[in-house]
C-alpha positions in Angstrom: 0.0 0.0 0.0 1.0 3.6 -1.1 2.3 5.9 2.3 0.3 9.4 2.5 3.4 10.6 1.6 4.1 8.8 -1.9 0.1 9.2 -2.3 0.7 13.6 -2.2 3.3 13.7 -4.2 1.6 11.6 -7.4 -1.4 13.3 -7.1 -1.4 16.5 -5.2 -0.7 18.6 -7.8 -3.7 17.1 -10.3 -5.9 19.6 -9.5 -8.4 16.9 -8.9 -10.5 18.0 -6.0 -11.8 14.4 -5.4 -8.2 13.5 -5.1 -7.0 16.8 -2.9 -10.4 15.6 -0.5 -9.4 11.9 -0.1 -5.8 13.1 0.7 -7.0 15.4 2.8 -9.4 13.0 4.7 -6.4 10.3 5.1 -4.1 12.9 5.9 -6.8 13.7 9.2 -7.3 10.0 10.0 -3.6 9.7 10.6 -3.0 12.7 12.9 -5.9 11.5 14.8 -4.2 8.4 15.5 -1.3 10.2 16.1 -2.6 13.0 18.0 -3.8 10.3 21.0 -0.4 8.9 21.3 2.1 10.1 24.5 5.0 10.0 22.4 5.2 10.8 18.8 7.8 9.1 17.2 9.7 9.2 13.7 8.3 6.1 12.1 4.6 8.3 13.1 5.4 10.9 11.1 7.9 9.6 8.5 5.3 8.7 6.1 3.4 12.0 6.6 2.9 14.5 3.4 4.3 18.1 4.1 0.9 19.1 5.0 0.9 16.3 8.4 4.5 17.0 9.1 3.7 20.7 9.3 1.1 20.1 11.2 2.9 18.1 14.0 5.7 20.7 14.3 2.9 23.0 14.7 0.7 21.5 17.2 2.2 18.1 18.2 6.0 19.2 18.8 5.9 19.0 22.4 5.2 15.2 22.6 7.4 14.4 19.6 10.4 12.3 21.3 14.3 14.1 20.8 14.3 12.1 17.5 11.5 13.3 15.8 12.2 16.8 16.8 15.1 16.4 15.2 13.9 14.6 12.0 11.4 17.8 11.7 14.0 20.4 12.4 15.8 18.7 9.7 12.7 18.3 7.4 13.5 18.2 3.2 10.5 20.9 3.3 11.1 25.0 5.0 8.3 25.4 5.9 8.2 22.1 8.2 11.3 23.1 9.3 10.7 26.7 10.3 7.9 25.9 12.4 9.5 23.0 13.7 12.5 25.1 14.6 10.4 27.7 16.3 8.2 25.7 18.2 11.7 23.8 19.6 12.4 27.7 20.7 9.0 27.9 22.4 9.8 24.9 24.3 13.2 25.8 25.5 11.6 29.8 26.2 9.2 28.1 28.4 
């Protein structure tokens, strides 16, 4: 079976709203499953599209364990990690 991650890259950019809508309804079924777990860890989000990661720096760094902070801060994407790097500098402002 194709990751969420393979799945966004082949078909985000169709333009297909039927495909944008099933990615983004997978997309939310996996950070609900993630979102109840203590610890996040890297094989959680490793699979993700941009779209998840980004939204786990955003909302989900704080229980990410020191490895997947650091597979975010280090993220192929900037804009995972930007937010990923400043919600490691809310953490350590706290």
């Amino acid at each position: 079976m194709s990751t969420l991650r393979q799945l966004a890259a082949k078909h985000f950019k169709t333009g297909d709203n039927k495909i944008v809508k099933s990615l983004d309804a997978l997309r939310e079924s996996i950070l609900e499953a993630i979102s109840i777990k203590a610890v996040i860890e890297i094989n959680d989000i490793e699979e993700l599209d941009r779209i998840g990661r980004f939204t786990v720096a955003s909302t989900l760094f704080s229980r990410c364990s020191a490895n997947a902070k650091a597979y975010l801060c280090a993220d192929e994407h900037s804009h995972v990690r930007a937010t990923a790097a400043n919600a490691k500098n809310l953490i350590v402002g706290a």
